[in-house]
C-alpha positions as CSV (number, residue, x, y, z in Angstrom):
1,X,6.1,-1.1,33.6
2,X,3.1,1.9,33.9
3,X,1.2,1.3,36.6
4,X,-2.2,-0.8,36.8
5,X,-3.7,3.0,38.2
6,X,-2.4,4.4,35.3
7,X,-3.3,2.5,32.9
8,X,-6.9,2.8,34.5
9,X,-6.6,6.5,34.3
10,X,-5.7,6.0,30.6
11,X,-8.5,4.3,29.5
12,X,-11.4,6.4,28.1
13,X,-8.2,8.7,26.1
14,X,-7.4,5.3,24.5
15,X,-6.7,6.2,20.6
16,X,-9.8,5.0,19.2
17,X,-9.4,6.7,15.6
18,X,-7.7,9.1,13.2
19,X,-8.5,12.6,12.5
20,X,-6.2,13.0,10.0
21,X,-6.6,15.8,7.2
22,X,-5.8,13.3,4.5
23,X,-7.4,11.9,1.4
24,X,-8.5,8.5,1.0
25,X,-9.0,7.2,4.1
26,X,-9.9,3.3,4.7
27,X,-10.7,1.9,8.1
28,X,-10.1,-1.7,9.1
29,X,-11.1,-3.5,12.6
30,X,-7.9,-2.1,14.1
31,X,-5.7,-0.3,11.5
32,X,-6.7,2.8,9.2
33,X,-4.5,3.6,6.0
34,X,-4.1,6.5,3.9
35,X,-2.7,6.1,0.2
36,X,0.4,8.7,-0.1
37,X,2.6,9.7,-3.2
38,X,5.1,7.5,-4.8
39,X,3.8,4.3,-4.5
40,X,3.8,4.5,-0.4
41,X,0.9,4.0,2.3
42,X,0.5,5.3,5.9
43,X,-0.7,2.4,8.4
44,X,-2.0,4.0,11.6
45,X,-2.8,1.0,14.1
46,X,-5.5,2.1,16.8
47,X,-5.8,1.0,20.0
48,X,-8.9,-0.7,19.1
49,X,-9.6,-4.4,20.5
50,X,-11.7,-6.6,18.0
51,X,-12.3,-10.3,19.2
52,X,-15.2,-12.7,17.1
53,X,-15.4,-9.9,14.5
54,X,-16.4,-7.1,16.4
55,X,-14.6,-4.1,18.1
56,X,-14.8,-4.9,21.8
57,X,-12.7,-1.8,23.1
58,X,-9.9,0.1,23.1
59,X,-6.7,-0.4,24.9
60,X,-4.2,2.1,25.8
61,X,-0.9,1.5,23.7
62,X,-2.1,-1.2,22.1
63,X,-1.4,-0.1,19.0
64,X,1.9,1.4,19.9
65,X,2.5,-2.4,20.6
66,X,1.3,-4.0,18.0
67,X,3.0,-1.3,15.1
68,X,6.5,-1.1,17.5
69,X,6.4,-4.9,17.9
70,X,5.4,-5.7,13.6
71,X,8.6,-3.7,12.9
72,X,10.5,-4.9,15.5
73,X,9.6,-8.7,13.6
74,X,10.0,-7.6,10.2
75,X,13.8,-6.5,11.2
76,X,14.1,-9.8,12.6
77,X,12.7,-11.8,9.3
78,X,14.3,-9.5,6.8
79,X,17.1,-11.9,5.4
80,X,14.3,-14.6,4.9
81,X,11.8,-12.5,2.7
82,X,11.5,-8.4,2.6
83,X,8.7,-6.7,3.8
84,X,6.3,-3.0,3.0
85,X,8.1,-1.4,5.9
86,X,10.0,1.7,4.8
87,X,9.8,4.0,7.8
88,X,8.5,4.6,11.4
89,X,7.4,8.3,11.8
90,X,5.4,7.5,14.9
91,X,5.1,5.0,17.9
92,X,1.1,4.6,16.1
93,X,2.2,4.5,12.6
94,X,4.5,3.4,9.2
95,X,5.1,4.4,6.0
96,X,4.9,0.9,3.6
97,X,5.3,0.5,0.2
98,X,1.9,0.0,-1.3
99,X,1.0,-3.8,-2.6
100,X,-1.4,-6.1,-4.1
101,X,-2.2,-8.3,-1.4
102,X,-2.0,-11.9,-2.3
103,X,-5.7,-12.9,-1.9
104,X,-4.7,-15.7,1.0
105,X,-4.5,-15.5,4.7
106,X,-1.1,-17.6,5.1
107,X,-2.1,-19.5,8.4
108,X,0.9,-21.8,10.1
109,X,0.0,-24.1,12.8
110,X,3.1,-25.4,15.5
111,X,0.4,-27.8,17.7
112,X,-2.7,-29.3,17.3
113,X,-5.3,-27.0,19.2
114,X,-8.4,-24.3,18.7
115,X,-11.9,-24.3,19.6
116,X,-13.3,-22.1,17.1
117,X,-14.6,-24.3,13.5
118,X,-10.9,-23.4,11.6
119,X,-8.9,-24.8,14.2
120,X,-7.2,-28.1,13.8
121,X,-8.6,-29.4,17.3
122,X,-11.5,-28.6,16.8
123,X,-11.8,-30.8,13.7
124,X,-10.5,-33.6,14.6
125,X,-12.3,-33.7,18.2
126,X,-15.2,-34.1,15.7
127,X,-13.8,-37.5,14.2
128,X,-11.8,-35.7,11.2
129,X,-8.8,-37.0,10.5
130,X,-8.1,-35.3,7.2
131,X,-8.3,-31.9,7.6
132,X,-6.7,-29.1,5.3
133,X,-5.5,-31.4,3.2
134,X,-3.2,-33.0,6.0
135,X,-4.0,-36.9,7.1
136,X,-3.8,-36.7,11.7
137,X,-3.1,-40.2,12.6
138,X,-5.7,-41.6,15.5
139,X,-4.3,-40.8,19.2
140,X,-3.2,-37.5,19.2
141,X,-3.7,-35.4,22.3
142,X,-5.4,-31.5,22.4
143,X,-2.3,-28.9,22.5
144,X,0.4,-31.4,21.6
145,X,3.0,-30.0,19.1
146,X,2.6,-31.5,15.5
147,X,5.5,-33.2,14.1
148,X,6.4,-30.2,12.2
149,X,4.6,-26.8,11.2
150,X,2.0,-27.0,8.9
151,X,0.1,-24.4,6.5
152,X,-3.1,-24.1,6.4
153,X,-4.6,-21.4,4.4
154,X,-7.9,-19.7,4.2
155,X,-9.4,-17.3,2.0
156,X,-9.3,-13.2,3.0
157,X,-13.2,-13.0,3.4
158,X,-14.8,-15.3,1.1
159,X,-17.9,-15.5,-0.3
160,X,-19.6,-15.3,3.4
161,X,-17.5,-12.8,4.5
162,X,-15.8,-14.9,6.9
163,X,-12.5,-16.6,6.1
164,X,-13.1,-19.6,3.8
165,X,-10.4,-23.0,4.4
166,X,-8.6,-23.6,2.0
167,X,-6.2,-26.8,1.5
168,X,-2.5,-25.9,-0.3
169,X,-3.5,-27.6,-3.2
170,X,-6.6,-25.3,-3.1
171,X,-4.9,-22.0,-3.7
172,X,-3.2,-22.8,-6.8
173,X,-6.1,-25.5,-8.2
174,X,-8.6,-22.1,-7.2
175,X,-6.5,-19.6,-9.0
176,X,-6.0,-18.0,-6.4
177,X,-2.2,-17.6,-6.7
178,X,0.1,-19.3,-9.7
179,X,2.2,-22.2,-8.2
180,X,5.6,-20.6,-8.1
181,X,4.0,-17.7,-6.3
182,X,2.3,-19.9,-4.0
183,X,5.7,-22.3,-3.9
184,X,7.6,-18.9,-2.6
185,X,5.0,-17.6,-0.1
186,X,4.9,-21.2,1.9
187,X,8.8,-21.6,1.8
188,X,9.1,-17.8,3.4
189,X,5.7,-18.5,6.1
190,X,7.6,-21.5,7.4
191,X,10.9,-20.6,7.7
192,X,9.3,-16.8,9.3
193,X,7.3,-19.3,11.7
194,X,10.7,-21.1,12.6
195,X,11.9,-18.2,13.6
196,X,9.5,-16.9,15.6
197,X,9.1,-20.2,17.3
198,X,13.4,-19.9,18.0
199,X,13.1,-16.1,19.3
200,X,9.7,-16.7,21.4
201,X,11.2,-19.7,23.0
202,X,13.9,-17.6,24.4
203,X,11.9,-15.2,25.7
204,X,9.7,-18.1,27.6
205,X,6.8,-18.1,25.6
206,X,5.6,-20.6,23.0
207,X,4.5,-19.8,19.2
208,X,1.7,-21.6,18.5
209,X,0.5,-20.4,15.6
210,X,-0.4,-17.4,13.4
211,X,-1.2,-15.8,10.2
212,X,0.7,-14.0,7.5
213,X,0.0,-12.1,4.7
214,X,1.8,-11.4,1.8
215,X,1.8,-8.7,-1.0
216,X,3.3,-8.1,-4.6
217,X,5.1,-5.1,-5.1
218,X,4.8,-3.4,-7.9
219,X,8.7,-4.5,-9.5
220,X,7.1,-7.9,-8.7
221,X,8.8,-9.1,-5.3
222,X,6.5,-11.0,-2.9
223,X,6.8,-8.9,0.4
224,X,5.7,-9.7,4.0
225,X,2.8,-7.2,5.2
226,X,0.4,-6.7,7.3
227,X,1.9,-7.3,11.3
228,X,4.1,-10.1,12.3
229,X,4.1,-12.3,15.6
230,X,1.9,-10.0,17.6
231,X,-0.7,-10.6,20.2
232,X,-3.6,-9.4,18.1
233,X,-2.4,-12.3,14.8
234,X,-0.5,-15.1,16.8
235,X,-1.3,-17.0,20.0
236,X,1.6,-17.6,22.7
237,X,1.8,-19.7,25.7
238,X,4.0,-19.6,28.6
239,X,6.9,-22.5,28.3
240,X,7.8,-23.0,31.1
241,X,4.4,-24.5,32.4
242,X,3.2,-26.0,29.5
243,X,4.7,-29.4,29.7
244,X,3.1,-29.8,33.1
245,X,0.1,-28.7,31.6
246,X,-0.1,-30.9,28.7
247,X,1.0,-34.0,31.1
248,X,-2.2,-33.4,33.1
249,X,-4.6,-32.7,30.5
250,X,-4.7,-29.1,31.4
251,X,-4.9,-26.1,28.9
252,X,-1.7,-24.4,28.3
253,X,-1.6,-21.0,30.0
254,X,-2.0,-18.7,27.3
255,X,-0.3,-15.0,26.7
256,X,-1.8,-13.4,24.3
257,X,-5.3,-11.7,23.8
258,X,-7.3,-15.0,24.0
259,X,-7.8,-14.0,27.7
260,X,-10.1,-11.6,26.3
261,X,-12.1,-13.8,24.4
262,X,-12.7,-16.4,27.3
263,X,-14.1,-13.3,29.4
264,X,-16.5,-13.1,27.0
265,X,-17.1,-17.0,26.4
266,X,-17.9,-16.7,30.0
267,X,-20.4,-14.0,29.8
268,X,-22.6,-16.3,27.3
269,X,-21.3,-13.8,24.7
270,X,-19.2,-15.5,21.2
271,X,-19.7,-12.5,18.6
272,X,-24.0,-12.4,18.0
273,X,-26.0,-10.1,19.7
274,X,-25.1,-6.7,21.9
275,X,-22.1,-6.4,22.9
276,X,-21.7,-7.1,26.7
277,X,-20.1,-4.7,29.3
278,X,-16.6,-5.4,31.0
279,X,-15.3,-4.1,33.8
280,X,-12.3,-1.5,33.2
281,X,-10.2,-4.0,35.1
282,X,-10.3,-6.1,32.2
283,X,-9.0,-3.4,29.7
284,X,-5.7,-2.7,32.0
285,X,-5.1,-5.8,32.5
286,X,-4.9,-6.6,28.6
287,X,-2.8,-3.6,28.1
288,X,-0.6,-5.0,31.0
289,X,0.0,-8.2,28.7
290,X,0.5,-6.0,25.4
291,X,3.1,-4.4,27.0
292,X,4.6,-7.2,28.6
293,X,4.7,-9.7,25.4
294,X,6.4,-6.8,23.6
295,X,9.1,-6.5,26.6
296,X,9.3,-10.6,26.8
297,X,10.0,-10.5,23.0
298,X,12.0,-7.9,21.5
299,X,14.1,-7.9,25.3
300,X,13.3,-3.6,25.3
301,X,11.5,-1.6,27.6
302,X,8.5,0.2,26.5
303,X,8.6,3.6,26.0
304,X,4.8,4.8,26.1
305,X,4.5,7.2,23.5
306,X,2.6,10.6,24.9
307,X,-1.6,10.6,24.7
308,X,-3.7,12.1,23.4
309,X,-2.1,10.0,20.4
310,X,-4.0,12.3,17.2
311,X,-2.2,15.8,18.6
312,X,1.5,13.8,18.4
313,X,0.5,11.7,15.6
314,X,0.0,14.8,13.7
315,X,2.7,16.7,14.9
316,X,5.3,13.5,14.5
317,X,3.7,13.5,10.5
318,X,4.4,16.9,10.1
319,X,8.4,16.5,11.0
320,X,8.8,13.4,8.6
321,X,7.0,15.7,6.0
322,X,3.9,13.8,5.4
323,X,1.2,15.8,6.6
324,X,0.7,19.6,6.4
């Protein structure tokens, strides 16, 4: 593991951007892609931190985790649907096959929990008891594990913006994707999720739920984009205390970025107004958990790829012949 001083010392060259002499250039909250020839894309994934909608930070090799740990999945999911991945040229980036992204945020839930207004506890705390289309009998307890994985979809902005829910019946009633589309995407999230679940549970954390998204090629397959079973898309908890936890009406310990956002809860501060500051302590201490999912996951050390990340970004492109 780098050090906690190092990490410390790390933190204002965190990779907050590209500089890449490429055409085309779009920037999302953490990833930046650049169309290439052929039908391909580059992904570069930043080190940025984004919580509530807004970029908090950036964390050193965060987004060496999240890219590594997304291919790492991807190999691990490939014999139940394929995915955009075609190469790794860099710890930072991949080369995908460019998509139509399927116009629905595929989100699976494994327990009844949340605080925020899309979260299944958080709507039936309120008295709901149908909720995405599902029917929750009467009793149920915060953070217990549903009977079985369920989908619960949302829109990919929406009208407002903000993600839009969604029930199954919605997408393909909506138009939003024909029913054998919609038919294959669920079968692929659930058995992915199943997965996930199987390989997290062996590495003593808990899969509790996440988002996929899903693209259409352009010979027509459906293909698994985006990132996969990462900190910044899924939320973990550690096993082996959360049956204590749950017994005495405690919150699970979680292990993923959430840490982050309850900092901020604490602060007064949920996404409106300016931004507060955080200690640095903060930002090393989430790039200690990055780094410490990806090792409790994929069972590999981490291998922190050399800063400043642009200079080997550019020079790593430049072997795999995609920039001059």
């Amino acid at each position: 593991m780098i050090s906690h001083e190092k990490l410390l010392e790390l933190l204002p060259h965190a990779f907050g951007e590209t500089n890449l002499a490429l055409p085309g250039k779009i920037v999302g909250k953490v990833r930046e892609w650049y169309p290439l020839t052929d039908g391909k894309r580059l992904i570069v994934t930043t080190d940025r931190l984004s919580a509530f909608d807004r970029i908090l930070a950036t964390v050193p090799y965060k987004g060496q985790v999240l890219n590594q740990l997304s291919a790492w999945w991807f190999e691990q999911t490939r014999d139940i649907i394929p995915n955009h991945i075609i190469s790794i040229p860099d710890p930072n980036a991949a080369v995908v096959t460019e998509v139509e992204p399927l116009l629905v945020e595929v989100v699976v839930r494994g327990y009844i929990s949340g605080v925020t207004t899309t979260a299944l506890w958080y709507r039936y705390n309120l008295g709901e008891r149908e909720i995405y289309g599902y029917n929750f009998p009467n009793g149920l307890k915060k953070n217990q594990a549903l009977p079985e994985p369920i989908i619960t979809p949302t829109t990919k902005g929406g009208a407002t913006g903000h993600d839009e829910r969604l029930t199954c019946a919605e997408v393909v009633s909506q138009g939003i994707l024909d029913t054998d589309t919609w038919e294959q995407v669920q079968a692929a999230a659930l058995a992915i999720f199943k997965r996930g679940q199987e390989l997290a549970q062996r590495s003593g954390l808990v899969l509790v739920d996440t988002k996929y998204e899903f693209g259409r090629a352009p010979d027509g397959r459906i293909l698994l984009i985006d990132e996969v079973h990462t900190p910044d898309s899924s939320r973990f908890w550690k096993a082996d205390t959360y049956q204590a936890h749950l017994a005495a009406g405690q919150e699970p310990e979680n292990f993923d970025k959430e840490f982050v956002r309850i900092a901020y809860a604490d602060q007064g501060y949920r996404g409106d107004g300016q931004i507060p500051p955080m200690p640095a302590e903060l930002w090393a201490a989430a790039s200690e958990r990055y780094i410490t999912i990806y090792e409790m996951l994929t069972g590999q050390e981490f291998v922190p790829g050399a800063y400043p990340v642009n200079e080997r970004l550019l020079e790593n492109l430049k072997k795999a012949r995609i920039s001059d």
